[in-house]
Structure formats: C-alpha cells, structure tokens
N, C-alpha and C positions, 0 to 999 in steps of 0.2 A: 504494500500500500504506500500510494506517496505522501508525502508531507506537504502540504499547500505554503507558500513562504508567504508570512505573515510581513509583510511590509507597510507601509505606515498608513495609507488608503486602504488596506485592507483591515488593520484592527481600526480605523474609526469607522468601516461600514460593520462591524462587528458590535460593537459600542453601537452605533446608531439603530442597528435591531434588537440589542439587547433592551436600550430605552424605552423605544416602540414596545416593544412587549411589556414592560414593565406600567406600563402607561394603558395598556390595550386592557390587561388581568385586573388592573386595581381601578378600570375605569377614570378615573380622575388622581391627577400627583401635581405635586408641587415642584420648584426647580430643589427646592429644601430636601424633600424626601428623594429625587433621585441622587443628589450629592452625596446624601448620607447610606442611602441603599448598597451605592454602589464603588463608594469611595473617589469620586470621580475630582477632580477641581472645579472650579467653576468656572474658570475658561473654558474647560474643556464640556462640559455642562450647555452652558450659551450656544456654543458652538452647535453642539447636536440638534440642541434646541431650534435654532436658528433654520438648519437647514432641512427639520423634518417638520416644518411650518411653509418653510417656500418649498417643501413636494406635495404640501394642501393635506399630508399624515396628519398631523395636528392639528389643534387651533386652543387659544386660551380663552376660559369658560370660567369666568367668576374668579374669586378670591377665597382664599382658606381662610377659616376662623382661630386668629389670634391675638390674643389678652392683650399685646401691645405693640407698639411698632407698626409698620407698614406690613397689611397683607402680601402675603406671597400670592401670587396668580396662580389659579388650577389652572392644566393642562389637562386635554380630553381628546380622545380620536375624533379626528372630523366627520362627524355625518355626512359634510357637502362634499366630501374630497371624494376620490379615485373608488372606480368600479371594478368589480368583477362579474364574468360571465361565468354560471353554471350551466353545463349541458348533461343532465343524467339520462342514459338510456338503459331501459327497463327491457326485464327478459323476454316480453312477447310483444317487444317492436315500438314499446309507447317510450315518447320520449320528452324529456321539459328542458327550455332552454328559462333561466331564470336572469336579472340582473340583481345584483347582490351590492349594499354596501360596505365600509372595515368595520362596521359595527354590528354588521348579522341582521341586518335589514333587509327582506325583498321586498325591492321595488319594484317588479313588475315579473313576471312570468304568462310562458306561453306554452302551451303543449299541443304536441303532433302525433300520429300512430302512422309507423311505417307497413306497409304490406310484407306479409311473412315472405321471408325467403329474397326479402327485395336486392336488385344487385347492388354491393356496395358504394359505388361510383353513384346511384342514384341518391342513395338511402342520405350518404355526407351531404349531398347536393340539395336535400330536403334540409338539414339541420342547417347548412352555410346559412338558407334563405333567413328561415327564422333568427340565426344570431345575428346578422346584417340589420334585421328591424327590429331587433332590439337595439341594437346600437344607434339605430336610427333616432329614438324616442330618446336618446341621450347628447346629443351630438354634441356639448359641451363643454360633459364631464370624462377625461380620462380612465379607460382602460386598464386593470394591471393585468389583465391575462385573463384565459378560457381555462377554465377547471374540467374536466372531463370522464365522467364515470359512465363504466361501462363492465355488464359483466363478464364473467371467463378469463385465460388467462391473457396477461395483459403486460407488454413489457413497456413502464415505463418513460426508460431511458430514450428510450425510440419513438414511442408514441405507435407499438404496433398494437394489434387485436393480435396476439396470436393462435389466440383459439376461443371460439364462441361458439357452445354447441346449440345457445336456443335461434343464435342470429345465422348459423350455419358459414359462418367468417372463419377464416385461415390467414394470417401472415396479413391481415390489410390494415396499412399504414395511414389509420384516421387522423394521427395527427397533421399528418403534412397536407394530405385530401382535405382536410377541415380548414387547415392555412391558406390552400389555394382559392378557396372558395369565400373566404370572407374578404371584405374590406380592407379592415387593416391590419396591421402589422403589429401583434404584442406576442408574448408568450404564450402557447395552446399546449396547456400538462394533461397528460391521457392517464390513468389511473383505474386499476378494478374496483368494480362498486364499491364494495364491498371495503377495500381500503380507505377508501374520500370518506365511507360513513366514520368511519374508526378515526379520522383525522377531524372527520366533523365532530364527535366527541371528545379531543384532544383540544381542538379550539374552539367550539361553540358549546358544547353538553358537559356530561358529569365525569369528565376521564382529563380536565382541566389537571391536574395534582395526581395523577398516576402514570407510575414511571414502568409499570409492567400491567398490562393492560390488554383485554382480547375481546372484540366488538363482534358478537354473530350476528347474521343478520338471517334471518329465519322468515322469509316470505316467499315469491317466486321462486326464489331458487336458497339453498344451504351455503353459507360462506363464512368464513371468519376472517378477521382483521386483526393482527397483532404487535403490540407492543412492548419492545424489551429494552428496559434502562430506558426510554424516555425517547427510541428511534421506530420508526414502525420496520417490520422483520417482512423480509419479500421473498427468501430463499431463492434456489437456484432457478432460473428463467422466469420469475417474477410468479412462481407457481403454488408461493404459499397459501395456505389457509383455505382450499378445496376440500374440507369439512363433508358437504354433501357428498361429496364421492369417495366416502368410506365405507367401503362394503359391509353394514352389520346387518343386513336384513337379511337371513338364510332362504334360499330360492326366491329371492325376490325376483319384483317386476323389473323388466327392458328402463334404463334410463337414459334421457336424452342424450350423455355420453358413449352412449353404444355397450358402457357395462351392465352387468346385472345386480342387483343387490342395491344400491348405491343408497344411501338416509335419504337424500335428496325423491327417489322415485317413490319415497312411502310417506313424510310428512310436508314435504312444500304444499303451499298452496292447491299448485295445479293438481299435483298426486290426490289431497285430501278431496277436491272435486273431481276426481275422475273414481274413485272409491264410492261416493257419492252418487254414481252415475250422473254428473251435472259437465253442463261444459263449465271449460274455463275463463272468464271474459275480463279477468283482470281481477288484482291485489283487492282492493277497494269492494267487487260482487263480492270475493268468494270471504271475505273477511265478514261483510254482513249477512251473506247466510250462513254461514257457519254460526256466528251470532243469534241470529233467529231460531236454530235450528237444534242448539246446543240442548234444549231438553229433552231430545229423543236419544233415549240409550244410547241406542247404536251411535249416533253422533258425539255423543259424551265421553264413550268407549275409546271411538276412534280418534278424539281429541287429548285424551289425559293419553292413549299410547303415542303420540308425537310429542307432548311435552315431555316423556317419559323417555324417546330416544334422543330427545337433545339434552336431556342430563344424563346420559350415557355420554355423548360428545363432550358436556363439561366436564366428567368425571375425566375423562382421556388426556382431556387441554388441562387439567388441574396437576396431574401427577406427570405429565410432561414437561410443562412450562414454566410451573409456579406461578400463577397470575395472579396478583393482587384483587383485582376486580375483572370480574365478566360482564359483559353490558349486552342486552340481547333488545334489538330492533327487526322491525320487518310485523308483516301482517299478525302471523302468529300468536304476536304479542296483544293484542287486539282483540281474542277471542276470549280470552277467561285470563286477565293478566296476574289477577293475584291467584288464582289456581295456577299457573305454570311456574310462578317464583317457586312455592310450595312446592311441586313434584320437583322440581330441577334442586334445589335444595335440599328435597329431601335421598334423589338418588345421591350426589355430593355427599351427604354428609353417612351415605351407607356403604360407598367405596373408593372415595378419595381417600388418600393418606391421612390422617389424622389433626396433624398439624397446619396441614395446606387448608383442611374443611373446615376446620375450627376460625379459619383469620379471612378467609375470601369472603371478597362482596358479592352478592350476586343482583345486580339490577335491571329495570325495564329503562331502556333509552326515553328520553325525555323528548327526541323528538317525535314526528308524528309527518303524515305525507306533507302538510302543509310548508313543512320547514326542510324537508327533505334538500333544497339547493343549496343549502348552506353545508351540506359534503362537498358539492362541485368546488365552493366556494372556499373550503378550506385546503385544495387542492392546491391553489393560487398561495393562499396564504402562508402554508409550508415552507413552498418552492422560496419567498421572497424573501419571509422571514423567520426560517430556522436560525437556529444557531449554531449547526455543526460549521466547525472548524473544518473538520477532513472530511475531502470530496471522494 
C-alpha cells in the first residue's frame, strides 16, 4: 500500500474536512469550540473558516450564549449552498432521481420505472433525462456530485454494474454512460444499494458513532453493508455483503442468481409474494398486504419464519465480525417491526457467542422510502469528505 505525501495543501484540505465534519455532527460551533476541539490556532482556524464560507459549506447563524464579553458567532452548514444528486435504482426496474441538500434535505425528487430487461444504453438514457431536469429546476445552485445506488455487485472504483441479476446487466459501465448523458461535469460515485444505505446510516441515521457497524437491508432483494473501524469493508471485486445468496434453505426454490437454496428466494419480498400466490408489483404492495394480511396463520407463519432466517444471518455476521450494532432497513421491517426485533434477538441471543449477544445493538433503520435519497446522497458525501489519509 502507498503512503499519500502529506504536503502542506494537503493537511489543510484534511483540516478543512475535519472542521466541516465537526460542524456538520454538532450542527452548530463556534470558532471557540473548534480551537479548542481541535487544538488548532486561530490563524489557522480563520483561515478554514474563511474558505469553507467562500465554497457557500458554511455560513454564520447567530451568536452563542455568553455571561460576558463579545458573542462568538455560530457557525452552521449552509442550507443555501451546494447540491447533491441521488439516483437509486431499485431491483425491479423502478428508479428515483432525488436532489438532496448538506443538510439531508430533499428538495425535490422524481421517479421513473424502466421496462424489465430494458437495454442498458437505453435504460442510462432514461435516468440522464431525469437528472438533467433536475438540475434544470436548480440552475443556480452548485453540484457536488451524482450519488448512485444500484443493486448486485458493483465495483466502485470504476463505476461498473458488474453483475445485476434482477437488471440482467454484466460489466456495464453506468458510471461513464450516466456522464455522457448529463449536462455537466461533476463527480458521478456508482455504489451497491445496499452500501449508500449503510453510509446513509453513517451520515444521516443511527450508525453516526459506530465504528463496527452492519446495515441489512431486507426488502426486494437480501444485502448487507458493513462497517469495520469506522471504513465500510467491500472485499475482493466489490462483492461483499451478498447475504441473500447464502444457501441455508435445504432444497430450496430457483433464485434469481441461477442458484438454489439462496435466503434471498425464501424471505425477500418478491419470494414472500410468490408463496402467497400474489404477483409482485413493488416494495411499497407487497409491504401493505403483507400488513393486511398478517392475521391469517398461514401469513403469520410465513412471516415470523423470514424474520427467523434473518436472525440466522445475524447470528453468522455476529460470531464472524463482531459488530457492534446491526441496523436492519428495507420493507421487511415494515411488517411486524417490533415482532422481528424480538425473533432476530431472540435467535442472537440463542446462538451467538455469549459475549458478542450480550453487548450488540440490534435496530430498525430510522429511515423509511421517503428518505431513502439520502443513501445516494451520502454516496457524494463520503467521497468529499472522508477523512482517510490513505488512498
């Protein structure tokens, strides 16, 4: 691994995200409390100050309260300043382009449904249109980038789809297709759903303060997202956290993967509507009749045994990884939420190791569809302002 050479423009853009963060988490700071936070000077302080108010990051917002002397001025992220685009695409084609503020504000969203199986080259060609008029309804506030989730595996680095089995995609390069097709020119991060939600819990939900950390997302499709020491973990070809395609289901059903057995073909959505004999018409139906429907046995049955094999999957990610909190999003969650804590907790605490069951959190995500762009959105926010050192 190489060592990045820290040269003098490079620790004060390091210092200058460190601030921003510090500024973003406590909402409101004074130039007092980042001096003293961070040991900074106060030249050097101004300085940050200064230039993370002329990129419209900042702006000052009232005066702190003190017994004497001259207020110090609060400092707050700017609601007027700089935008981000969310583009999430969903496993049976539907897709939301959103604009997002640094404050976790959506200002606007729009959504499209692609034809199954559509060819690629079209499918980007639909999304360009829509992020174009979103951008349109803004023309005068600044860009930082296209956030981009999307499920299957997904490298990345490159900005490929390498593999999508519900979009039936191989090797296609939606980053640079989605470039060609917009407007302008910012940075477009491609990332698996499933990861953008787990970073949308690092920056906007309850995984703020956890440095080992694993987001399932339990709807359309089985995925997890994880975090270890405070980095999210991708393993080799960007293939981690494929949870749903762990064969525990003995002679199970054909899964969209082409394997057999896979969690994913017995508790997703679509599986639990195809069991159902119901078609599948999206997250959002099969979430309210399942809901409706939950008082018929057979319904009740086939719902405690899906929360029952994703605390099988927690028990697995607990004596493998050690996570401090599991966060679990997606429709799922949405059916009986305090009966799935319950069973998921209660397999946990019947065959996790001891120690691990005793200290883990186990929660429902605090978001919900409506807020869902602010994954895309923290896709952007990652990318600009992490704080790793080493690339």
């Amino acid at each position: 691994m190489m060592m990045t050479t820290l040269t003098s423009s490079r620790i004060n853009d390091i210092h200058k995200k460190m601030v921003f963060r510090y500024i973003w988490e406590k909402e409101q700071a004074s130039r007092t409390q980042i001096r003293s936070h961070f040991g900074f000077s106060k030249s050097t302080v101004s300085g940050i100050i200064r230039d993370l108010i002329e990129q419209s990051l900042i702006v000052e917002n009232g005066q702190e309260d003190a017994p004497l002397g001259r207020k110090p001025e609060l400092l707050t992220v700017n609601p007027h300043g700089p935008m981000i685009l969310s583009v999430l695409l969903k496993d049976l084609g539907d897709v939301e382009v959103a604009v997002v503020d640094l404050k976790g504000t959506i200002l606007s969203r729009e959504s499209l449904t692609l034809l199954t199986k559509e060819p690629p080259q079209a499918a980007v060609g639909e999304i360009a249109w829509f992020v174009n008029a979103a951008l349109a309804k803004f023309p005068h506030t600044t860009c930082l980038g296209i956030g981009l989730g999307a499920p299957g595996i997904v490298n990345h680095s490159s900005g490929i789809i390498e593999y999508s089995a519900h979009f039936g995609w191989k090797g296609i390069p939606i980053g640079s297709m989605l470039s060609a097709g917009v407007a302008q020119e910012f940075p477009i991060l491609v990332d698996n759903r499933t990861t953008a939600a787990t970073l949308g819990e690092m920056w906007f939900g309850s995984g703020k303060n956890s440095r080992n950390l694993i987001c399932i997302n339990c709807g359309e499709a089985i995925g997890a997202g994880i975090v270890i020491e405070g980095k999210i973990y991708r393993g080799f070809l960007d293939g981690v956290g494929e949870i749903g395609h762990i064969p525990l289901i003995p002679n199970g059903n054909l899964c969209f993967c082409g394997k057999t057995g896979c969690v994913e073909s017995m508790v997703s959505l679509p599986a639990l509507m195809k069991r159902m004999g119901r078609k599948y018409t999206g997250e959002d139906d099969a979430t309210r009749i399942l809901r409706n429907e939950i008082g018929k046995p057979s319904i009740k049955e086939m719902t405690l045994e899906a929360y029952s094999t994703l605390g099988e999957i927690a028990v697995i990610l607990t004596n493998i990884l050690a996570p401090e909190k599991i966060i679990f999003t997606g429709g799922l969650t949405r059916i009986e939420p305090e009966e799935m804590i319950s069973s998921v907790q209660q397999k946990v605490q019947e065959k996790a190791l001891e120690p691990l069951a005793r200290n883990i959190q186990l929660e429902l995500s605090s978001f919900h569809q409506e807020t869902e762009p602010l994954w895309g959105a923290s896709l952007v926010m990652e990318n600009i302002f992490s704080l790793e050192i080493i690339r």
